[in-house]
C-alpha positions in Angstrom: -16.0 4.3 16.0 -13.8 4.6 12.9 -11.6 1.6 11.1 -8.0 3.1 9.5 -6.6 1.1 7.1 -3.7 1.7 6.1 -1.3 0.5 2.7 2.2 0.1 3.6 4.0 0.8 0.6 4.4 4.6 -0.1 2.1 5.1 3.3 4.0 3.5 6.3 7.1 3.3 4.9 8.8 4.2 1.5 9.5 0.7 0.2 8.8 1.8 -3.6 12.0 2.5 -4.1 12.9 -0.8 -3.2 10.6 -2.4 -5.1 11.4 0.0 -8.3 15.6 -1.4 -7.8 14.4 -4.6 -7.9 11.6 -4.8 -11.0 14.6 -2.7 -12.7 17.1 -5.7 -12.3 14.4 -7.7 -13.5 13.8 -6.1 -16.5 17.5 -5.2 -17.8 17.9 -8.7 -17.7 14.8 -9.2 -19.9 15.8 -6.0 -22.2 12.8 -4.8 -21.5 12.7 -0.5 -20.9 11.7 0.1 -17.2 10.7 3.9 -15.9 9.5 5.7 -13.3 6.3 6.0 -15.7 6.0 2.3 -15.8 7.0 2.2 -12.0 4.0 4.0 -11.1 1.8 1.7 -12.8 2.9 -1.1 -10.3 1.8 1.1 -7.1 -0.8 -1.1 -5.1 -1.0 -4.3 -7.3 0.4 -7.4 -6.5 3.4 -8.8 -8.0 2.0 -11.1 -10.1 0.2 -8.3 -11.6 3.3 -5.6 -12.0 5.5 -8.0 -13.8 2.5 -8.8 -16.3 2.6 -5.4 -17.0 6.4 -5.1 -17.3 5.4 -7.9 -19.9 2.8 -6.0 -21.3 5.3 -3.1 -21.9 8.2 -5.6 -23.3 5.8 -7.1 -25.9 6.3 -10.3 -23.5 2.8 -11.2 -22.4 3.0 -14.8 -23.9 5.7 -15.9 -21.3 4.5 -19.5 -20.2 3.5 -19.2 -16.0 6.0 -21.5 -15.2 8.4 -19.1 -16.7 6.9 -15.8 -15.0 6.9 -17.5 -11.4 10.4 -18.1 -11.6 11.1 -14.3 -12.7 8.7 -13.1 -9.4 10.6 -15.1 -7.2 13.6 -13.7 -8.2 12.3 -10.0 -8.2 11.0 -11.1 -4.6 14.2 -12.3 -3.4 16.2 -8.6 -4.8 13.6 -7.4 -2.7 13.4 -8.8 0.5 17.3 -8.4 0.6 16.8 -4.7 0.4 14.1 -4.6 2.9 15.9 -6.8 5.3 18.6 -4.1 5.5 16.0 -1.7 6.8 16.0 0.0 9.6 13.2 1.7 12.1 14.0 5.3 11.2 12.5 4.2 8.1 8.8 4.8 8.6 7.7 8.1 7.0 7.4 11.3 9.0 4.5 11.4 11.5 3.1 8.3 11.1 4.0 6.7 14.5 2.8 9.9 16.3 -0.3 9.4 13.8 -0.6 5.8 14.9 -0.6 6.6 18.6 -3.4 8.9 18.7 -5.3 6.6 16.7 -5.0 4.0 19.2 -5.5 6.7 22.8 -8.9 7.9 20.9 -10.3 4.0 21.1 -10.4 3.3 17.0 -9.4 0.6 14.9 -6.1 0.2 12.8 -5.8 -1.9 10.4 -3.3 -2.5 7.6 -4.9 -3.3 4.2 -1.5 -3.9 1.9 -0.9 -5.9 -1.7 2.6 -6.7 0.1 3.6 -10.2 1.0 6.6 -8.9 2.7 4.3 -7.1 5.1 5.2 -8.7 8.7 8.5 -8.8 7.5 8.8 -4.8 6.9 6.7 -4.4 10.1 9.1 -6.1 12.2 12.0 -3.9 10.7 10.4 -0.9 11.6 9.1 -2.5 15.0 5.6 -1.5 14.2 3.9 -5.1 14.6 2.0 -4.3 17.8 0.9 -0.9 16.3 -2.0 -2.3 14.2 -5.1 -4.5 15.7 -5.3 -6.4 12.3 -3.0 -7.3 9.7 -4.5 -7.9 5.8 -1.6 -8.8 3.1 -1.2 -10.1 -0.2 -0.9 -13.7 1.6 -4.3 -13.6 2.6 -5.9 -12.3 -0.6 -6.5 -13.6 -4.1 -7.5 -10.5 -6.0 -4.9 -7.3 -6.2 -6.0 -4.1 -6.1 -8.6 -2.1 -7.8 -10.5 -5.1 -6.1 -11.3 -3.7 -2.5 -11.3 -7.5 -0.8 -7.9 -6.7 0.5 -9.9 -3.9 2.3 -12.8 -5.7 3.1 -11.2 -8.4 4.9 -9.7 -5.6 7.0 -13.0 -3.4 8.1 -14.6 -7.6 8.8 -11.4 -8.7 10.9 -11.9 -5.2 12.5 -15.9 -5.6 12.9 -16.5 -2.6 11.5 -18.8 -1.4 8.6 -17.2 -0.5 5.3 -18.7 2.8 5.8 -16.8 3.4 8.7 -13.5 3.3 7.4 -10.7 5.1 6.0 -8.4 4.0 3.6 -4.7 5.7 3.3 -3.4 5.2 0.2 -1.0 6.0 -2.5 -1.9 4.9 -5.5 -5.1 4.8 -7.6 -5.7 1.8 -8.0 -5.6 1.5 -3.8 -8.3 4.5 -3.9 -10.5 2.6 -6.5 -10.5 -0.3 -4.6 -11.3 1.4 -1.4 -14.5 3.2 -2.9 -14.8 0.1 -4.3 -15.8 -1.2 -0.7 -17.8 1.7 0.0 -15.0 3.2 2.3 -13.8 6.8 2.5 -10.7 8.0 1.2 -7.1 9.7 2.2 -4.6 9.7 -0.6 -1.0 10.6 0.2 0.9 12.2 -1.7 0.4 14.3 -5.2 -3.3 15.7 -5.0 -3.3 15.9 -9.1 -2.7 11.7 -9.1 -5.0 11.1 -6.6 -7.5 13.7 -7.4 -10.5 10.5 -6.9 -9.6 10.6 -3.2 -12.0 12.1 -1.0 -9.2 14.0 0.5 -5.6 14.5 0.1 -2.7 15.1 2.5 0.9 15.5 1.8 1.9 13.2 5.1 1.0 12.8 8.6 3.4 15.2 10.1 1.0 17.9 11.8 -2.2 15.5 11.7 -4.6 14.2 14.2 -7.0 11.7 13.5 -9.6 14.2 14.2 -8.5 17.0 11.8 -8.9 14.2 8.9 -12.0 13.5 9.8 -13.2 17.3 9.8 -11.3 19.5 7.6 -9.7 16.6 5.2 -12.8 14.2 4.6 -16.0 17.0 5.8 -14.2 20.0 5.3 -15.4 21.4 8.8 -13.1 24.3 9.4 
């Protein structure tokens, strides 16, 4: 039996550009120069983490914490009131058909995401009953390169690190997963994630089986 885990962000859905509207509006208001570059960098980590590296790029790092929570509450709150706009049609192409034949072939699905938005997003998209076990960024302390955000997931799913695969975006999400000892999907650009044991581009046109054999073995 195999565990999927699955990251939300960039995977499930496209919340990213959510998420890169709102750190914007954070950092125009701090004067601080926000790109797609410096977008990218956030992928996978938790908030805490991106804005001290919006902090990090504004010269900004000795903010007092008192000061920084208030500034990722009020990147959270721009965010949720994107997010809470969304609607099902949302998820990214394939991935409910994906999900489905996960669950008829008698495997595990987990999601494994940074997000603390995550039941929230699920609910939008009416994908709650579509995973077995639910892992987020309020039931972790350590973000991602750290793989306890997977690990938590392949123990709630009693099954051995080895015997999951992680989808992911970002790097930092495939570091964390070999990290655990897991294998590897990224999705997306194959030259970002060349440390995945595989890429994909999406789901669309993908059995569980097929990325098993020709993504992660390469049994043609």
């Amino acid at each position: 039996m195999w565990g999927f885990i699955f990251d939300l962000d960039g995977v499930i859905t496209d919340t990213a550009k959510y998420h890169y509207l709102a750190w914007k509006t954070i950092a125009d208001e701090l004067e601080i120069p926000f790109t797609e570059e410096i977008n990218e960098r956030l992928k996978g980590v938790s908030r805490e983490k991106s804005f001290e590296i919006i902090l990090e790029v504004g010269n900004r790092l000795d903010m007092k914490s008192e000061e920084r929570a208030k500034w990722c509450e009020k990147k959270n709150k721009l965010y949720v009131d994107y997010i809470k706009q969304m609607k099902k049609d949302e998820v990214l192409p394939g991935v409910r058909v994906f999900l489905e034949k996960i669950r008829k072939g008698g495997d595990c699905i987990a999601l494994g995401s940074a997000s603390k938005n995550s039941k929230l997003i699920l609910e939008r998209l009416e994908l709650q009953k579509a995973f077995d076990v639910i892992v987020d960024g309020t039931m972790v302390t350590k973000a991602k390169p750290d793989p306890e955000v997977f690990l938590q997931g392949a123990k709630k799913m009693h099954i051995n690190p080895e015997n999951c695969i992680v989808f992911e975006d970002s790097t930092a999400g495939i570091e964390a997963a070999h990290k655990g000892g897991m294998k590897t999907v990224g999705i997306g650009d194959a030259k970002i994630l060349r440390k995945a044991d595989g890429v994909i581009a999406g789901f669309e046109g993908w059995t569980p089986e097929k990325i098993v054999e020709e993504v992660l073995f390469c049994v043609k």
